[in-house]
N, C-alpha and C positions, 0 to 999 in steps of 0.2 A: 746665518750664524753670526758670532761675532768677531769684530775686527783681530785681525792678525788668525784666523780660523786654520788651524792643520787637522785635515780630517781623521788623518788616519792616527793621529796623537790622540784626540778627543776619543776615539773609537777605543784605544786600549785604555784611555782611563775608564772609561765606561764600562767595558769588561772587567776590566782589574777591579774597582769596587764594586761590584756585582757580585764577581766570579770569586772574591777572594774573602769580600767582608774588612778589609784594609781600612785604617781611620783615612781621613783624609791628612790629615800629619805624616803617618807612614808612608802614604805616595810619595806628597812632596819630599820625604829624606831617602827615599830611593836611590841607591845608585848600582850604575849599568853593572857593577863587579858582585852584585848580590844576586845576581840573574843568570840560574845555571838551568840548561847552556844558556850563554846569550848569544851562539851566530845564531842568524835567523833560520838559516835551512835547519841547524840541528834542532832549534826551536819549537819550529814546525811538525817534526817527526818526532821528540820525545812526550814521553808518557809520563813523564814525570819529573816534568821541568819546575823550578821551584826558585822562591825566593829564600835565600838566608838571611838569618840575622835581621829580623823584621823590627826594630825597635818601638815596642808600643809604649803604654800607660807606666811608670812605675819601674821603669829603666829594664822590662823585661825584654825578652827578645826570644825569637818562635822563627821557625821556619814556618811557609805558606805553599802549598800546593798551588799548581796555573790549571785549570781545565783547559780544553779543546778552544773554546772561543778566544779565551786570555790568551793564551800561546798563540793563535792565529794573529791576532790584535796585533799585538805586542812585535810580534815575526814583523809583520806588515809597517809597521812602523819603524822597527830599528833599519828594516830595509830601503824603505824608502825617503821617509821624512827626515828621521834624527839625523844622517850623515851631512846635509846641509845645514841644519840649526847647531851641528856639534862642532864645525869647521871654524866657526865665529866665536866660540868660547873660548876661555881663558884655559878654564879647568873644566870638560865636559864628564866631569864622574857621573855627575845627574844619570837618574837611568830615561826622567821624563823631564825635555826641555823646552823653555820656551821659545818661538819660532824668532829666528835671528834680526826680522826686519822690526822689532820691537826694539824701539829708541831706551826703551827705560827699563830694560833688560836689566835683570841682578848679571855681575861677571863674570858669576859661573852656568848661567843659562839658566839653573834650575830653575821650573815651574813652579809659580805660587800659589797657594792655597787657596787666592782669590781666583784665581783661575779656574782653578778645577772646581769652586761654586758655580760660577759662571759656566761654564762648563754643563755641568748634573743639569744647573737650574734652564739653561737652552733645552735641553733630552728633556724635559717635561713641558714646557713652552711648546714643543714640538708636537709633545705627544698630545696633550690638551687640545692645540687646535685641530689634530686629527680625528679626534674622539668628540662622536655626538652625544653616547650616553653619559648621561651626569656619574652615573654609579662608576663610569671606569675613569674619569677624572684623576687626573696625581695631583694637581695643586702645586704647589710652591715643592717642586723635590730638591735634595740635599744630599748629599755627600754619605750621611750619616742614616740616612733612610735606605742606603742600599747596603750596609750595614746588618741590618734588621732583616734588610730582605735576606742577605744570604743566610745569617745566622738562624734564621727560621727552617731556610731550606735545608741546612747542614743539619738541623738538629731532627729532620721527619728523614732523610735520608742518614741518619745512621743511627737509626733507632732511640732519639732521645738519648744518646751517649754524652753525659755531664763531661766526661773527663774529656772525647772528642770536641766537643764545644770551646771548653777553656785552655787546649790545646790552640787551638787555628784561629780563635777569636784572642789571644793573649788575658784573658780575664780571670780574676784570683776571687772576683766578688759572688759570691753565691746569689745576690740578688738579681743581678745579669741574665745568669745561665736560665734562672728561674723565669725568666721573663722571656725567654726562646724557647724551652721546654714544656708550657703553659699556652698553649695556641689562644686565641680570640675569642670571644665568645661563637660569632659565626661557625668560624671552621667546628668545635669543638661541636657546636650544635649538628653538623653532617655526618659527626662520629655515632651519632646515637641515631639518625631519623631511621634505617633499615634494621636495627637490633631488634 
């Protein structure tokens, strides 16, 4: 992994833009007081733990649902890692911070955006050298590619709901939603082979 490596940070971002469909801007402006709950045991055990006040594109703002992995992630982290990297900051609002033996620390810890590329682009580096078949290859992943992923998944899991969509993803663009709503030609092609 790479230098200054906190596993169990990288693990909830990893979740978090999965699980949530979050830009990678909105991580980084995260803070620990938009995170309810944020102790980790009540973390762990709510069903419907969430983020407020998610500030996206266009000065909007959305609440975010945490699935089961997110919530574990995140539990796991603020439990273990953040209280050491929070101890060394100035102002630890950050909800996701940078690990304190980092000389060129911003001084309020928050993680940067280069980071968390660094970050995604490791998870596929990873994944790549695990994978023999070419077809299951990620290539060069992104912040913004797990984006896509959830938005795809939110949109086959609540039935192609437009209004669900620009609800949790913050998007007012009709050409967005059309582009989650609108599967691949693949998939689309599975839809018809047994009709």
């Amino acid at each position: 992994m790479h230098a200054h490596a906190r596993p169990l940070r990288d693990r909830a971002i990893v979740y978090l833009l999965f699980g949530t469909g979050l830009r990678r801007a909105e991580v980084v402006g995260l803070d620990l007081d938009q995170l309810e709950p944020a102790d980790p045991h009540r973390l762990r055990q709510a069903k419907k733990a969430r983020l407020t006040g998610v500030r996206g594109k266009g000065r909007t703002s959305r609440t975010v649902f945490l699935g089961r992995d997110a919530r574990q992630a995140l539990a796991d982290y603020l439990q273990q890692e953040r209280p050491g990297d929070a101890a060394t900051s100035t102002a630890a609002a950050a909800l996701l911070l940078s690990a304190a033996s980092i000389a060129a620390r911003r001084p309020d810890g928050r993680l940067s955006a280069r980071s968390i590329n660094t970050i995604v682009s490791e998870v596929g580096r990873l994944h790549d050298a695990q994978t023999t078949d070419p077809d299951r290859q990620l290539g060069a992943l992104r912040p913004h590619d797990a984006r896509h992923t959830f938005a795809f998944g939110l949109s086959q899991a609540s039935g192609h709901n437009r209004a669900e969509l620009e609800r949790r993803l913050g998007h007012a663009n009709d050409r967005y939603l059309r582009l989650y709503t609108n599967p691949p030609d693949d998939i689309a092609a599975g839809y018809v082979e047994d009709l």
